[in-house]
Backbone as a chain_set.jsonl record, in Angstrom:
{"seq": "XXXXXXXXXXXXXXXXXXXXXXXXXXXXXXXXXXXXXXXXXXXXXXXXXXXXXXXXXXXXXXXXXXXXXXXXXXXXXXXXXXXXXXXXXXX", "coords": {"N": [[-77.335, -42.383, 17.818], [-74.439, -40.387, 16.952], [-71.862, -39.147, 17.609], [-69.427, -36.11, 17.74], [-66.044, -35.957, 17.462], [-63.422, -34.137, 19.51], [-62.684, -32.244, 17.379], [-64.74, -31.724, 16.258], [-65.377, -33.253, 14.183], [-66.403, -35.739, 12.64], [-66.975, -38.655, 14.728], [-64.442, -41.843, 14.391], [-63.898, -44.851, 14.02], [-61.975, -46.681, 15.868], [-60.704, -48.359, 14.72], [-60.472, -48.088, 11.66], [-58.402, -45.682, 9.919], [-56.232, -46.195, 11.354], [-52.753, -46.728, 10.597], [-50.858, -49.52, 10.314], [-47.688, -50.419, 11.626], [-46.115, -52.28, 10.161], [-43.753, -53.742, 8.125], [-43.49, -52.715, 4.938], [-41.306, -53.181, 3.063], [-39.647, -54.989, 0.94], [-37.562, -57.704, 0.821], [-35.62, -56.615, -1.539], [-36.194, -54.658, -2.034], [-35.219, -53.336, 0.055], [-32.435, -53.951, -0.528], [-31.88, -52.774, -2.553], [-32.338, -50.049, -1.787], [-29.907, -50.224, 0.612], [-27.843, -50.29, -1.406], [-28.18, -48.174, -2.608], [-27.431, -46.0, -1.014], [-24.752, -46.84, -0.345], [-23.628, -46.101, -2.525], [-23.844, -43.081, -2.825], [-22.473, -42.793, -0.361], [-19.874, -42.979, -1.063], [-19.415, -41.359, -3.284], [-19.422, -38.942, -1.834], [-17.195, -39.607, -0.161], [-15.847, -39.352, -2.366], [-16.372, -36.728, -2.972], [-15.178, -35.45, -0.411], [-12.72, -36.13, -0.864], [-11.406, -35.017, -3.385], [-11.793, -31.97, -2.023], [-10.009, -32.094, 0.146], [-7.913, -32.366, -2.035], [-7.998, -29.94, -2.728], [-7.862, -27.946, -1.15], [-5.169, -28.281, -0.705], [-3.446, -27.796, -2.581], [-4.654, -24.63, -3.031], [-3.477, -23.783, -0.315], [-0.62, -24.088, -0.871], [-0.858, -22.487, -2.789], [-1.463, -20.189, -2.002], [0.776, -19.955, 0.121], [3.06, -19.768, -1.919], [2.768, -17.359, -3.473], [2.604, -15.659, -1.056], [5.248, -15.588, -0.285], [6.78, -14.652, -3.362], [6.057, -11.901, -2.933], [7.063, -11.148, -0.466], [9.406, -11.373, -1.568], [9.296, -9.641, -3.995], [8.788, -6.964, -2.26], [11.555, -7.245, -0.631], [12.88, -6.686, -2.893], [12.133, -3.642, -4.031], [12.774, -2.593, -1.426], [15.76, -3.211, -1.785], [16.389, -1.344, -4.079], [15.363, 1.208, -3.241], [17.313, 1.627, -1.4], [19.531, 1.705, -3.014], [19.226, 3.797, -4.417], [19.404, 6.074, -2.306], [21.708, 5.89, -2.059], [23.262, 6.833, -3.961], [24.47, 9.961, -4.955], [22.621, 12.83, -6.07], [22.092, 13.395, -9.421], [24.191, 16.156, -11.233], [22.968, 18.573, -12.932]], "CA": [[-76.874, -41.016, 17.693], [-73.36, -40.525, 16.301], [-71.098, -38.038, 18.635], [-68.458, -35.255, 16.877], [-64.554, -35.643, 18.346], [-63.089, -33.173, 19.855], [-62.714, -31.215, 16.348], [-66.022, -31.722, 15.68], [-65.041, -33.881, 13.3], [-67.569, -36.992, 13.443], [-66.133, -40.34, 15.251], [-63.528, -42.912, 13.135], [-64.36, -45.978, 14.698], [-60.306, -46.992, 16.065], [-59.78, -49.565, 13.628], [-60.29, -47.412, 10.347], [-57.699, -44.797, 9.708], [-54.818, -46.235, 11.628], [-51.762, -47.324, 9.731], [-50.243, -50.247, 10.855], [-46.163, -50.234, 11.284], [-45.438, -53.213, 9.613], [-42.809, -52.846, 7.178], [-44.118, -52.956, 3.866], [-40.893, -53.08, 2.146], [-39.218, -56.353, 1.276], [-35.58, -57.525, 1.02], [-35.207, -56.538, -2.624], [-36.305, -52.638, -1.938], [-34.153, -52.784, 1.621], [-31.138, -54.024, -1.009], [-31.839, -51.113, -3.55], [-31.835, -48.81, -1.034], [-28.796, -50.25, 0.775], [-27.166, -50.231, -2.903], [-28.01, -46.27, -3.386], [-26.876, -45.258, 0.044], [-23.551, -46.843, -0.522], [-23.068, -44.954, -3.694], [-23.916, -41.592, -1.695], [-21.419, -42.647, 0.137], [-18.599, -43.173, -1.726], [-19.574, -39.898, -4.058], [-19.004, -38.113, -0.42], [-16.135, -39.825, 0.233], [-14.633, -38.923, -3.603], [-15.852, -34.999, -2.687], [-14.369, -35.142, 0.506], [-10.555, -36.241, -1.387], [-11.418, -33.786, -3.759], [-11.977, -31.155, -1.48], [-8.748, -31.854, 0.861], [-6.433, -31.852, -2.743], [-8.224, -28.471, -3.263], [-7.568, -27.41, -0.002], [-3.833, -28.495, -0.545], [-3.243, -26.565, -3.57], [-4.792, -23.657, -2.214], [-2.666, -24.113, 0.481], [0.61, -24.234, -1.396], [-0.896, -21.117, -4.331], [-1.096, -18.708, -1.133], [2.587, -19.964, 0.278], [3.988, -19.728, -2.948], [2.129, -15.784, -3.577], [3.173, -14.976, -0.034], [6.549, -15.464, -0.829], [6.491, -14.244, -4.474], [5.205, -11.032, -2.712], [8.192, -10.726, 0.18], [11.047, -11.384, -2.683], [8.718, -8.298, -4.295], [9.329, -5.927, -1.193], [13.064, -7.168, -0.878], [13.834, -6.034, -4.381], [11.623, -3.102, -3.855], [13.562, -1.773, -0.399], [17.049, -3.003, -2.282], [16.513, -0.328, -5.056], [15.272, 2.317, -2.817], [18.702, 1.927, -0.921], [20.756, 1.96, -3.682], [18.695, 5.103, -4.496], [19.76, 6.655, -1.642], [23.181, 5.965, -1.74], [23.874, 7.472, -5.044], [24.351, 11.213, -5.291], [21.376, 13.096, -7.215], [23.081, 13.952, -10.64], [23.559, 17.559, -11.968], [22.914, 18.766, -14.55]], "C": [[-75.349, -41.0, 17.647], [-72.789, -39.12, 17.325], [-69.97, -37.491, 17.515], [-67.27, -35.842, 18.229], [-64.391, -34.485, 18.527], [-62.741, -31.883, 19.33], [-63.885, -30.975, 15.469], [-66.244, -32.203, 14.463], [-65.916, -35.212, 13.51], [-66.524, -38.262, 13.401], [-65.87, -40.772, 14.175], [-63.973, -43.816, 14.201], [-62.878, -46.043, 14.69], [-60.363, -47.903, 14.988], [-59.819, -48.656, 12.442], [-59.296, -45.853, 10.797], [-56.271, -44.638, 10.443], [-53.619, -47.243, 10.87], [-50.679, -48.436, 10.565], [-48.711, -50.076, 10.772], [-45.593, -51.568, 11.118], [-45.105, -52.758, 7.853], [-43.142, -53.691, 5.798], [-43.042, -53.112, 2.734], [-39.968, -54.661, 2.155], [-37.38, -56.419, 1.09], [-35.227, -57.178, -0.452], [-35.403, -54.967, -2.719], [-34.706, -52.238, -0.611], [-32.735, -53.081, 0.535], [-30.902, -53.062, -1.651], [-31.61, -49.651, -2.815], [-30.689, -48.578, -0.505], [-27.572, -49.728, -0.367], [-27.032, -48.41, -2.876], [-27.206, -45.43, -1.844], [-25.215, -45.603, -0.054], [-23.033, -46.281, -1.956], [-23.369, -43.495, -3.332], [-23.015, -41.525, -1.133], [-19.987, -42.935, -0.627], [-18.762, -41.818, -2.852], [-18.909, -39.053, -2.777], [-17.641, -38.456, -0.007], [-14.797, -38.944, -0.469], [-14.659, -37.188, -3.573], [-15.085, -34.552, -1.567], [-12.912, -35.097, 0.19], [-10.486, -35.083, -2.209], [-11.257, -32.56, -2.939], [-10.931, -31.231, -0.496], [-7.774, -31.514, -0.124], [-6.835, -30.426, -2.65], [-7.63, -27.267, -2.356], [-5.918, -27.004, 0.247], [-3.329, -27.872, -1.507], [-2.847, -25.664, -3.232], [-3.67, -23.166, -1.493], [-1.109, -23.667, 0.122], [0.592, -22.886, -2.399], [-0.655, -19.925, -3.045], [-0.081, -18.741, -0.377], [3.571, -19.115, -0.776], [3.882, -17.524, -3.39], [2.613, -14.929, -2.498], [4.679, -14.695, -0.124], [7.195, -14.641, -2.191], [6.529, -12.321, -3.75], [6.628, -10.364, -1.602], [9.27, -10.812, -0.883], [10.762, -9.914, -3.273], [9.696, -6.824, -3.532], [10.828, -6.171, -0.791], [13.488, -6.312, -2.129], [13.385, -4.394, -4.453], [12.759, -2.049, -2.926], [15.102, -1.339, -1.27], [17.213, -1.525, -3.102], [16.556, 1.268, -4.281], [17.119, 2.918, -1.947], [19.98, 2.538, -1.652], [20.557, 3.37, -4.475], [19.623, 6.437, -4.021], [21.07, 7.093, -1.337], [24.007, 6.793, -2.916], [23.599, 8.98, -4.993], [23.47, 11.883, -6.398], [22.482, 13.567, -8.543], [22.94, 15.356, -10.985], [23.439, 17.659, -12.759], [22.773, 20.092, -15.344]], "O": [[-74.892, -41.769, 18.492], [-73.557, -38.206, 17.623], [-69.625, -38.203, 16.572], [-67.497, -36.058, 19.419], [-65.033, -33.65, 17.891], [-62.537, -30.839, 19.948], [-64.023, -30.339, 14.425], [-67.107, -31.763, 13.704], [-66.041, -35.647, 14.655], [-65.71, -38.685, 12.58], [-66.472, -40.521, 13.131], [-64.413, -43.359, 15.255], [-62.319, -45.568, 13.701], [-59.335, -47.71, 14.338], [-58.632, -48.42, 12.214], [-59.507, -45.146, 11.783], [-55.46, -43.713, 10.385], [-53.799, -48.446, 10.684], [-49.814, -48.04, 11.347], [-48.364, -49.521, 9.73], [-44.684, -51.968, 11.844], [-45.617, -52.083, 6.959], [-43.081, -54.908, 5.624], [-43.451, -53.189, 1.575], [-39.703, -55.299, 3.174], [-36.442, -55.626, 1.179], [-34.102, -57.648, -0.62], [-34.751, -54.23, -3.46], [-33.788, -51.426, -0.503], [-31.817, -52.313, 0.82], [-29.872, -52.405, -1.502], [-31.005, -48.624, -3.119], [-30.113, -47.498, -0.642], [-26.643, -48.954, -0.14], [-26.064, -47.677, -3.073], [-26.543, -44.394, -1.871], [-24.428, -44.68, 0.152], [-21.83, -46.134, -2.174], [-22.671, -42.762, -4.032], [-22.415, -40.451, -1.1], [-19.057, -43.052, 0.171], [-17.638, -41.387, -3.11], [-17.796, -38.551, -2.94], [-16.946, -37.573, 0.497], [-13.775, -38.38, -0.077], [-13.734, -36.438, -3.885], [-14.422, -33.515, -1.594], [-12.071, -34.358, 0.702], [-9.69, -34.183, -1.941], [-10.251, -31.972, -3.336], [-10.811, -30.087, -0.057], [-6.874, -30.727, 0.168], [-5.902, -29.642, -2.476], [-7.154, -26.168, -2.641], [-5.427, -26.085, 0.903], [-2.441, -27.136, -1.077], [-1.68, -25.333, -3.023], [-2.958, -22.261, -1.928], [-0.499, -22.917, 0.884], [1.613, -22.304, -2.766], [0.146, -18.993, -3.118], [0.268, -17.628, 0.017], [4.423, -18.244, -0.598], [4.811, -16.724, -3.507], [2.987, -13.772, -2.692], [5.155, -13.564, -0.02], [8.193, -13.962, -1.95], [7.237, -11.567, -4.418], [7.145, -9.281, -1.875], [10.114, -9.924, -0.755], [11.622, -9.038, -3.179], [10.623, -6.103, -3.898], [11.421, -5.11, -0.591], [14.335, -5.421, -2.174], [14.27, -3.7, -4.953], [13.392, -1.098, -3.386], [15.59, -0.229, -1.479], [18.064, -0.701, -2.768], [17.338, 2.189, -4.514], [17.75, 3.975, -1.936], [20.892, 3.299, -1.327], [21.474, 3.963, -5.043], [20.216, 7.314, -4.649], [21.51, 8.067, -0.726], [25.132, 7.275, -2.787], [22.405, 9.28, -4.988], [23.592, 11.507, -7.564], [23.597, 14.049, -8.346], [21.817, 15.854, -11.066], [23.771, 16.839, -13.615], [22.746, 20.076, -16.574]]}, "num_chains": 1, "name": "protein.A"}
């Protein structure tokens, strides 16, 4: 008489359906893989340089704009002054 497991699933005898953990891959897969992971890495490396010049740019376009932007409002105030200083004209 044959008994259900606990999911009522009928008995595996232990030896069928367990997967052994011996490593099925040999030294010519473990090199291919080594091989692709070090080109992952070095892609990561070349977006990471990328991504600091970009950063440094950046960096230097919103200096350069910030500035650009106060010379603006200098020339801006200057005029209004010299506005002010001149008598309205008649006419």
């Amino acid at each position: 008489m044959k008994m259900s497991g606990p999911n009522g699933d009928p008995e595996v005898p232990a030896v069928e359906g367990i997967i052994e953990d011996e490593d099925d891959f040999n030294e010519e897969e473990y090199a291919a893989i080594n091989s692709m992971l070090d080109q992952i890495n070095s892609c990561l490396d070349d977006l990471e340089e990328r991504n600091d010049a970009l950063n440094g740019k950046l960096h230097e376009l919103l200096e350069s704009n910030r500035q650009a932007r106060q010379e603006f409002r200098a020339q801006l105030n200057e005029k209004k002054v010299e506005e002010q200083k001149q008598p309205p004209s008649e006419g």
